[in-house]
Every structure is written in structure tokens, then in C-alpha cells.
FIVO-624761 format. One record per residue (C-alpha): residue in three letters; residue number from 1; x negated, y negated, z. Coordinates in steps of 0.25 Angstrom, whole numbers. Layout:
N
{"ALA",NUM,{X,Y,Z}}
...
***
This chain:
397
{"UNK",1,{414,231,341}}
{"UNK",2,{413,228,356}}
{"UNK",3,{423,220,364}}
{"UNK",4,{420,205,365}}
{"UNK",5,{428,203,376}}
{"UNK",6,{425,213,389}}
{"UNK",7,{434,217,397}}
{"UNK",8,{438,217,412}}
{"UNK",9,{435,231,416}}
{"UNK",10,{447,232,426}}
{"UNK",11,{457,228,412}}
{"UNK",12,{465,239,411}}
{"UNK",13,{472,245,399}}
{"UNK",14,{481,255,397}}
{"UNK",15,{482,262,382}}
{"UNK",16,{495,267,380}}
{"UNK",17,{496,277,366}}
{"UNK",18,{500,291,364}}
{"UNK",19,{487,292,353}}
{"UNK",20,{475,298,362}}
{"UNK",21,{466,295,351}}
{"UNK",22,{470,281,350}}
{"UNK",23,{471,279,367}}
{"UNK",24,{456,284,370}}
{"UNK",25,{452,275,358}}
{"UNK",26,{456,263,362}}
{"UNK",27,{454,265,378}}
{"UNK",28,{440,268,373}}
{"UNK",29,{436,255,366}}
{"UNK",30,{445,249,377}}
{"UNK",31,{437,255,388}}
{"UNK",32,{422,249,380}}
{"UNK",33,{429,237,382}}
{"UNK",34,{430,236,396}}
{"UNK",35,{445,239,398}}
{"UNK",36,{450,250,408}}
{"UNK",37,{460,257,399}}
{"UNK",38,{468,267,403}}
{"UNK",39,{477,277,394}}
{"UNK",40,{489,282,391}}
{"UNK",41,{497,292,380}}
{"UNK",42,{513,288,381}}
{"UNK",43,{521,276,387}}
{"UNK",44,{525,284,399}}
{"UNK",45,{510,285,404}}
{"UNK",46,{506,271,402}}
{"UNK",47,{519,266,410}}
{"UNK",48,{515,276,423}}
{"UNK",49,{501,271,420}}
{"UNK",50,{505,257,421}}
{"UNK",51,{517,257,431}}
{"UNK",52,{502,265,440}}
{"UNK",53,{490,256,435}}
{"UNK",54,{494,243,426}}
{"UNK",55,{486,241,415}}
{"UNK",56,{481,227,412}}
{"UNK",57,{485,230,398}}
{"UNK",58,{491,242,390}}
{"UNK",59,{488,245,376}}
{"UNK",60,{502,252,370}}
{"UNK",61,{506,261,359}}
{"UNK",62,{519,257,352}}
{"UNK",63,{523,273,346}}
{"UNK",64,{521,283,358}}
{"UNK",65,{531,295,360}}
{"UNK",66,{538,295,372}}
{"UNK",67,{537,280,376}}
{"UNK",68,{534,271,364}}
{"UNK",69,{525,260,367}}
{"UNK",70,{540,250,367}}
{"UNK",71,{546,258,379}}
{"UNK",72,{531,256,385}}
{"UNK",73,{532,241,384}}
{"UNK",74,{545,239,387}}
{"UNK",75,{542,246,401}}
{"UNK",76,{530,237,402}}
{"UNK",77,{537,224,400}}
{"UNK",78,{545,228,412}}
{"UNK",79,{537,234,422}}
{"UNK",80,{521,227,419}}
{"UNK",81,{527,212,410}}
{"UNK",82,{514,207,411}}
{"UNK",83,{505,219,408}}
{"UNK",84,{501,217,392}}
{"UNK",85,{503,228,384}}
{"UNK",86,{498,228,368}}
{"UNK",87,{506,237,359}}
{"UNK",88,{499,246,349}}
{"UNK",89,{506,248,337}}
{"UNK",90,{506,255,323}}
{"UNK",91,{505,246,311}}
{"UNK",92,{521,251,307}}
{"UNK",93,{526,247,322}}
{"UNK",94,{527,231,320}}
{"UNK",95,{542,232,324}}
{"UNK",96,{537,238,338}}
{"UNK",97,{527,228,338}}
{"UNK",98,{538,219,339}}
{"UNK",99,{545,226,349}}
{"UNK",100,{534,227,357}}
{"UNK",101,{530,212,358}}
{"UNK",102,{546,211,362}}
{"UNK",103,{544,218,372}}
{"UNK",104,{533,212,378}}
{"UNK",105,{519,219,373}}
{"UNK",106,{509,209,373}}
{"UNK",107,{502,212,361}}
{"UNK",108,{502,222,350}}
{"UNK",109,{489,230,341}}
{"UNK",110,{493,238,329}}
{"UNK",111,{488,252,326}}
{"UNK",112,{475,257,323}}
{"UNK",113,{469,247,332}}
{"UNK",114,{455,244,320}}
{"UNK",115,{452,233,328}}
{"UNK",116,{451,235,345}}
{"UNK",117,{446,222,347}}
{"UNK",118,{459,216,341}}
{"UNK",119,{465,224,352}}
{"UNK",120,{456,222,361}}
{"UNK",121,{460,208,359}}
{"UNK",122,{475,208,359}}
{"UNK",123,{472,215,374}}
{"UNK",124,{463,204,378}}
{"UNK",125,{474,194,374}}
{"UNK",126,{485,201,382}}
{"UNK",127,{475,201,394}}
{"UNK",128,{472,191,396}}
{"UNK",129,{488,185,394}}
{"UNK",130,{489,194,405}}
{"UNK",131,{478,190,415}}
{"UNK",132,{486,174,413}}
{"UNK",133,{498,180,416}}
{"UNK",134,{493,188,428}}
{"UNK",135,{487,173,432}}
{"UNK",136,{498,164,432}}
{"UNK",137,{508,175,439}}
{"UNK",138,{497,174,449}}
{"UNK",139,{499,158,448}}
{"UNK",140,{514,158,449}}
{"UNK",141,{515,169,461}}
{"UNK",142,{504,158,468}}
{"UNK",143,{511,149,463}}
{"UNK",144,{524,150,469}}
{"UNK",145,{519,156,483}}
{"UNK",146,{514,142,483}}
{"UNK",147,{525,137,479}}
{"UNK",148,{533,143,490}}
{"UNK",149,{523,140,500}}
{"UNK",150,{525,125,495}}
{"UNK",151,{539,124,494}}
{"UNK",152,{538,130,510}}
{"UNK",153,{530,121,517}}
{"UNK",154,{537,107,509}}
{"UNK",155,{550,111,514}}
{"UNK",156,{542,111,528}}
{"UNK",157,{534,99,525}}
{"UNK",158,{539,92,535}}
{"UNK",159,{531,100,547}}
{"UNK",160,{520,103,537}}
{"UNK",161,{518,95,524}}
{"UNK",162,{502,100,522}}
{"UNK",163,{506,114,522}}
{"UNK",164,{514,107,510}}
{"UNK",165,{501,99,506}}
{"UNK",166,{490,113,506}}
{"UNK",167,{503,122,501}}
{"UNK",168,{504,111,489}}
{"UNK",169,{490,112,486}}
{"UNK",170,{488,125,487}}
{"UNK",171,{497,124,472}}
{"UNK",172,{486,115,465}}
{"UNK",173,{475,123,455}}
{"UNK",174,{461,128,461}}
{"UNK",175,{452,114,459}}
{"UNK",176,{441,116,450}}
{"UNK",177,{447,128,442}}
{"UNK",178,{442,131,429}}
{"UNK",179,{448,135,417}}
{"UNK",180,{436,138,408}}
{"UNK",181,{427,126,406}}
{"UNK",182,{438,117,411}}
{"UNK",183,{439,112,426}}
{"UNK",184,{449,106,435}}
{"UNK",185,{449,99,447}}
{"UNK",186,{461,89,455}}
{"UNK",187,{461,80,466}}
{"UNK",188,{474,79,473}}
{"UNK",189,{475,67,486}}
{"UNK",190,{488,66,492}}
{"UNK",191,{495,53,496}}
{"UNK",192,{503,62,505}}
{"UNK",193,{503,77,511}}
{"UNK",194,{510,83,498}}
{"UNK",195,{505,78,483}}
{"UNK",196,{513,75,472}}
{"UNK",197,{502,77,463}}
{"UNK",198,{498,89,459}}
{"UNK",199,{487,94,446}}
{"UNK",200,{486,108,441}}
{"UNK",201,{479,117,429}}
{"UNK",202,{481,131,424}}
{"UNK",203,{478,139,411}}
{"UNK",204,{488,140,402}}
{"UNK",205,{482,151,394}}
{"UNK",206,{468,155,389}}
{"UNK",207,{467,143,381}}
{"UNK",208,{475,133,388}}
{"UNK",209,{474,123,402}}
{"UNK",210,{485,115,407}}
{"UNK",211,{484,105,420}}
{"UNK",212,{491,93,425}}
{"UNK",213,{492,82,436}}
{"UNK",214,{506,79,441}}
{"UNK",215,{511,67,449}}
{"UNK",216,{522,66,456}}
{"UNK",217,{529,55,458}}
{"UNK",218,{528,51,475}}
{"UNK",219,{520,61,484}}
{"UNK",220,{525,69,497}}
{"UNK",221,{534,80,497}}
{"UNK",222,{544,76,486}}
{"UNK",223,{531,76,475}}
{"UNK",224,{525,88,481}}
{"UNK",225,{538,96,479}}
{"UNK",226,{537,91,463}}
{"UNK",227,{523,97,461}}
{"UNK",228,{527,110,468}}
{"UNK",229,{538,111,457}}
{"UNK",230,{528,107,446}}
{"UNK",231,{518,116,448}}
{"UNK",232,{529,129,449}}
{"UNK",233,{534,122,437}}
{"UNK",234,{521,122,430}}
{"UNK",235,{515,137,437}}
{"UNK",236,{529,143,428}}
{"UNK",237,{527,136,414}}
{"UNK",238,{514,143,415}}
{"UNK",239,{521,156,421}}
{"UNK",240,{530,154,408}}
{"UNK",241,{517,152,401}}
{"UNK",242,{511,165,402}}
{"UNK",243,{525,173,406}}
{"UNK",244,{533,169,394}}
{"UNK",245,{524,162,383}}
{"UNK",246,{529,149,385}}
{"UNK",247,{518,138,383}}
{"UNK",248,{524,125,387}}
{"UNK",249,{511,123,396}}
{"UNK",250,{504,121,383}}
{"UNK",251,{513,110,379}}
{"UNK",252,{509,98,391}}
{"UNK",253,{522,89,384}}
{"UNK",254,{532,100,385}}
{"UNK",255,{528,105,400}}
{"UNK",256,{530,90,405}}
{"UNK",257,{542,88,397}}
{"UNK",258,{547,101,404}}
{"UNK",259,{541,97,417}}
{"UNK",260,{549,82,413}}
{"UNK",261,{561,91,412}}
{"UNK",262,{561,99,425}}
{"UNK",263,{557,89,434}}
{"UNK",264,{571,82,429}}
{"UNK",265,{578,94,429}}
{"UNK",266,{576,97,442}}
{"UNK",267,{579,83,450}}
{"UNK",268,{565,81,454}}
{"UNK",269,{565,67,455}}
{"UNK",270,{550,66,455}}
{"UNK",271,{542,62,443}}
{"UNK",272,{528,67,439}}
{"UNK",273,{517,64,432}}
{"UNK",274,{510,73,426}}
{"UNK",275,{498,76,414}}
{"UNK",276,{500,91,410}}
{"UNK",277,{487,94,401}}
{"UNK",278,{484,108,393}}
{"UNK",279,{469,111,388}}
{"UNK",280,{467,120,378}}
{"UNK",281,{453,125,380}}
{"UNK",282,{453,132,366}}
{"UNK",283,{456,118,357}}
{"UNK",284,{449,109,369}}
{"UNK",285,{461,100,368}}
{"UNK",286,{470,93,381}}
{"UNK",287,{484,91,379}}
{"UNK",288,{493,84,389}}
{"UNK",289,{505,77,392}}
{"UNK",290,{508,66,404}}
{"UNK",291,{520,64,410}}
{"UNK",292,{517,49,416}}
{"UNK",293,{503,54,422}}
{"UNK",294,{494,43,425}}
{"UNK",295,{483,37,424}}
{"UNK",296,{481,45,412}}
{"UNK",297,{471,57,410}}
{"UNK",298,{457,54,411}}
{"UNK",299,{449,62,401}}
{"UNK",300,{433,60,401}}
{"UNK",301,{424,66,389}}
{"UNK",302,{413,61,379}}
{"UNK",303,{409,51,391}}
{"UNK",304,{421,43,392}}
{"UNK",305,{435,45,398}}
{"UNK",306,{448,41,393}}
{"UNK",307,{464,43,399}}
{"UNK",308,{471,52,392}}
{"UNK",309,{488,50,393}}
{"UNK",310,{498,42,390}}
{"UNK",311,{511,35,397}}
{"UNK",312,{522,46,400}}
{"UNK",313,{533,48,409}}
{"UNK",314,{530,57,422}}
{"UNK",315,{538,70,422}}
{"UNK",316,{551,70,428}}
{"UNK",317,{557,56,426}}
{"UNK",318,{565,56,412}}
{"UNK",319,{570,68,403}}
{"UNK",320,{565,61,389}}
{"UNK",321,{549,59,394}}
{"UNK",322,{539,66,383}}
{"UNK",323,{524,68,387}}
{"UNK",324,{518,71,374}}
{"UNK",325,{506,79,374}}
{"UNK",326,{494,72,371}}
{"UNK",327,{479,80,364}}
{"UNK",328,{464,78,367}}
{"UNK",329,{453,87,364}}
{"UNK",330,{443,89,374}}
{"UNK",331,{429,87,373}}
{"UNK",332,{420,98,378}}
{"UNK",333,{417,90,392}}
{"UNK",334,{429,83,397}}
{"UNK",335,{437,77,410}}
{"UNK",336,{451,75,411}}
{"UNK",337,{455,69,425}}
{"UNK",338,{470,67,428}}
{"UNK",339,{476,58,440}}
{"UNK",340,{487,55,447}}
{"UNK",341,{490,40,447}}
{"UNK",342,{489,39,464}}
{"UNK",343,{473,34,458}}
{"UNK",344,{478,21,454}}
{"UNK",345,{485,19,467}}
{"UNK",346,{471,21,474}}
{"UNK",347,{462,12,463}}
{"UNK",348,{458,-1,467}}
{"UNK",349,{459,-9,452}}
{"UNK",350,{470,-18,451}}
{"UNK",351,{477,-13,439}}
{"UNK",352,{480,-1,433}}
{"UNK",353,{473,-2,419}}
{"UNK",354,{459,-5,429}}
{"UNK",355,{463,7,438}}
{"UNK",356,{464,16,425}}
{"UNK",357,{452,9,418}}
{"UNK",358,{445,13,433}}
{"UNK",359,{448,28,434}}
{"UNK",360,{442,30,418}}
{"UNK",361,{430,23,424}}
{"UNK",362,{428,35,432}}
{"UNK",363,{428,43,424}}
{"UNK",364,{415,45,418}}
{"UNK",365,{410,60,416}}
{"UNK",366,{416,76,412}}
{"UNK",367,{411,78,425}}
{"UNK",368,{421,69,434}}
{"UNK",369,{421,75,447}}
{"UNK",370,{435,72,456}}
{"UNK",371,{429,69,470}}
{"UNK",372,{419,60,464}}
{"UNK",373,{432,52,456}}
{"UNK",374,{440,52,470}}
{"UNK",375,{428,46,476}}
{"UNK",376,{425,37,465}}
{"UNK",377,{440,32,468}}
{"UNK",378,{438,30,483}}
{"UNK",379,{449,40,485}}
{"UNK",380,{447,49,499}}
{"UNK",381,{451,64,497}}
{"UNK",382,{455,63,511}}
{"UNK",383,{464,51,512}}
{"UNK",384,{476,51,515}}
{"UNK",385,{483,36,511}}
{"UNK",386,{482,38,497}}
{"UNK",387,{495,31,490}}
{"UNK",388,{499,41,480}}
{"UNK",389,{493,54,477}}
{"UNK",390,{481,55,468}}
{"UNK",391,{477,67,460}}
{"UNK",392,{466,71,451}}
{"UNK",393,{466,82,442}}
{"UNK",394,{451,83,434}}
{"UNK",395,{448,94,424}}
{"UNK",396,{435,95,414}}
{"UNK",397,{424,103,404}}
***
């Protein structure tokens, strides 16, 4: 049966198995499939072919003379940790097996291989946890250059506060990027030179989107300085995400507990508010958790828009604070807009439920547009006397 998922030509592998008959088999389906395989008869080979030309996958016997497929992985653990290597192993070999996943193989296919595709698939799966990691060491290498660059020019900011300003914004997400059917887009209008709001968005993994709008408390300097440290701290749980398998970005109440729990250890003396949501595109479900954010969430679908939220603590402030996680499913078309609570200092309504009741008002269609909302709010991109800041973080399908 055919391959229903072609492959990249330039996707490399490289079969390691001292049976020629079993190799030139497998590389020959392989090669149908679109891969570029390569092959090699002992563990010695393959290591040279490696240290040479890295694969972007290897496909490894467990019982070879000379090297066993063991000795193989143990020197691939060391010299190439993120390259993914599947194991093949004989149906009496389960202890290996074992001893192989310790060690750091990725995967593992038992012998005869009846079924290629099943193999087929374990290699796609490993892949494509490669390709994520692969894109969020790239996020973390940019991420802390810019964070360097930051951390420069604020000590400086005395002589240069908008090398500070274009350096901190350089850390926001690409307006507008997509993650499947799903879009985002921010405002952010400063009240000073250097914002103390600050939004960002990020797959978690192939099923899962997380985002959040943060507020801290104050503007200037002293603000700024918090959203540096929240996005560092927020660029490594991802880091620890794909690095280490740990998922707490999943869980929006237990990564505001923890943020809760840094910000407090470290002496910040800032408090923030922040919503942290995750979408999981597979189950078409939102959950999120606030830490004082407000005005609540706005979500618009079926024709009508509602808040979404409830009254919480902003992060930072006291050590007992719970932010429960919260569920809605999503329709097929929907908008979620979040915003920092510098709106209500702009609004003309004399009371706070008429300012809230205001904004729902304005919110009438999937297909909200920002600068149209701005306008609509008799807010000036340019101007530079807001009160407080004000941020706008919109995403939709």
C-alpha cells in the first residue's frame, strides 16, 4: 500500500543493521516514500556516517556484532541528543527495549517489521517532535540575544530609552501569525517610552496553542523590567516543554500558580495581571485561568458576545492566590479579544458597569477588526498622553 503521508525529499535517514537483506528492503520502500536514506552494516559505520553527515533520523538494529545497537545510542545520546533514533528490535529483546528508551531512543519497532507503515509512523512521529524542538531552540537562542540586547540598552536608558522601547518590542510575536485556522493580532499603546503590557502566543505542541495578556502594575522602566523576566520565564517552560516533557503550559492554573510563586520569590514588588489561555485545536475547547485581568475576556460567536472571567488576584501579590482553570468549547467561527484595563481610563461612561456594558456593545461580528475597534474608541495610535497603557490582544476562526 502507498505512503499516505509524503515526505520532504531532503528528510534524511540513515538504516543501521548488519542484515543486507533486511537494509536494502527497508531503504527501498523508504526511498518510494520520498525519504533520502542512507545505509550502514555495523554501529562503527553509522557513528563516522553521522559524526560526517547527520541524519535527520536513524533507524537502528539492537543485536549487531561489534557495536550493539546499545553502545550505538549511548554514543548518540552524547554527541547528536536531539537527533531521534527508533530502535529495531527481535520479539525476545523486550529487556533491551527497555534499556534503549533509558537511554534515550525515541522510539522502538519490533521484528519482522509486517506492517512499514506502522513504522512509517512511529518515524513521522519522532520527526516531527524533532522539527519542535529544533524550533523552539531557535526560539530561545533569539530569545535570549534579545534579551541581552534588552537588558543593555535599560541599563542605558537614561541616554537612550527608545533603543529600550524598539529592543522591547522586537520580543513581541509576528502580528497576524497563524496557527492553522487560528489568527492573532495585538495592539499595544504605550503611556510612556517602555510598556508594561505585554501579549504573546506560541504552540505548544501539534495540538495545543497557548497565549496570554499581561499587565503590570505601573508603566516605565520598573514594568518593562517585569515583562522581560516574564517572557524568559515563559520562552523556558516551553524550553522545559519539548526538552524535558514537562507540560505545565498545558495546565493555565498551575503556570499562574507558579508564575504567582516566582514573582514572590524573587522580590519583584510588581504585581501583574495576567489571562494565560491554551486551545486545543483537536477537542475545539479554551481553557484558561486569570490572575486579576480585567475587564474580562470577550468572546463573540453565534452572533452574540459575552465576557468570559471571573475575579481573581493578579500574580505576584499573595502566596495562597488560586486561579482555577475555567472550560468553553469553541464554535466553528469565533472571536476572543482581550484587554488591558487602561480602556476604562479612556471611556467616556460615568460608571464602570456602563463602560463594560459599552465595550460588549462593540463587539458585534467573528470578523472584528483592531484598528477599526481603536477608532471606534476615539483612541489615536500616535498619541502620546494616554493615562495608562492600553493593550489589545484579538485572536479568531
Amino acid at each position: 500500500m502507498a505512503n499516505s503521508m509524503p515526505q520532504d525529499p531532503q528528510t534524511t535517514l540513515l538504516i543501521v543493521d548488519d542484515d543486507l537483506a533486511v537494509r536494502e528492503s527497508m531503504a527501498a520502500w523508504l526511498e518510494v516514500s520520498g525519504y533520502r536514506v542512507f545505509q550502514a552494516a555495523d554501529g562503527i559505520s553509522a557513528i563516522e556516517h553521522c559524526r560526517l553527515n547527520p541524519p535527520d533520523l536513524m533507524l537502528c538494529d539492537l543485536q549487531m556484532p561489534n557495536m550493539n545497537g546499545l553502545q550505538v545510542l549511548a554514543i548518540m545520546a552524547k554527541e547528536f541528543p536531539n537527533l531521534p533514533v527508533v530502535m529495531l528490535s527481535g520479539q525476545g529483546e523486550m529487556s533491551d527495549v527497555i534499556q534503549s528508551l533509558k537511554l534515550g531512543a525515541w522510539d522502538y519497532v519490533t521484528k519482522p517489521i509486517i506492517d512499514i507503515e506502522m513504522l512509517e509512523r512511529a518515524m513521522q512521529r519522532c520527526l516531527e517532535r524533532a522539527k519542535l524542538i529544533q524550533e523552539n531552540c531557535a526560539y530561545q537562542r533569539n530569545l535570549e540575544a534579545a534579551n541581552v540586547k534588552l537588558q543593555q540598552a535599560l541599563e542605558h536608558m537614561s541616554a537612550d530609552e527608545q533603543a529600550g522601547r524598539e529592543l522591547q518590542f522586537q520580543m513581541l510575536p509576528e502580528n497576524g501569525a497563524q496557527f492553522d485556522q487560528l489568527q492573532f493580532f495585538y495592539r499595544l499603546l504605550s503611556s510612556s517610552t517602555l510598556s508594561g503590557d505585554f501579549v504573546d502566543y506560541f504552540r505548544i505542541d501539534g495540538n495545543h496553542i497557548g497565549f496570554y495578556l499581561a499587565d503590570v502594575a505601573g508603566h516605565g522602566i520598573p514594568s518593562a523590567l517585569v515583562t522581560v523576566i516574564l517572557k524568559n520565564t515563559m520562552g523556558r517552560f516551553l524550553n522545559d516543554c519539548w526538552q524535558q516533557g514537562d507540560h505545565l503550559l498545558l495546565d493555565p492554573q498551575q503556570t499562574l500558580s507558579r508564575l504567582n510563586n516566582l514573582f514572590l520569590e524573587g522580590g519583584l514588588h510588581k504585581h501583574v495581571a495576567m489571562f494565560y489561555g491554551v486551545i486545543d485545536l483537536t477537542e475545539n475547547k479554551l481553557t484558561y485561568s486569570s490572575a486579576g485581568h480585567f475587564p474580562h475576556a470577550i468572546l463573540f460567536e453565534q452572533g452574540s458576545a459575552r465576557y468570559e472571567g471571573y475575579k481573581s488576584p493578579p500574580a505576584g501579590l499573595f502566596s495562597q492566590a488560586n486561579y482555577p482553570n475555567h472550560e468553553c468549547v469553541l464554535h466553528e467561527r469565533f472571536a476572543l479579544l482581550l484587554i488591558s484595563d487602561g480602556i476604562f481610563e479612556i471611556m467616556p461612561q460615568p460608571s464602570l458597569l456602563e463602560k463594560e456594558a459599552a465595550l460588549l456593545a462593540m463587539i458585534d461580528s467573528e470578523a472584528l477588526n483592531l484598528d477599526d475597534l481603536i477608532q471606534t474608541l476615539g483612541i489615536s495610535i500616535e498619541s502620546s498622553d494616554l493615562p495608562d497603557d492600553i493593550t489589545f490582544l484579538l485572536l479568531k476562526r
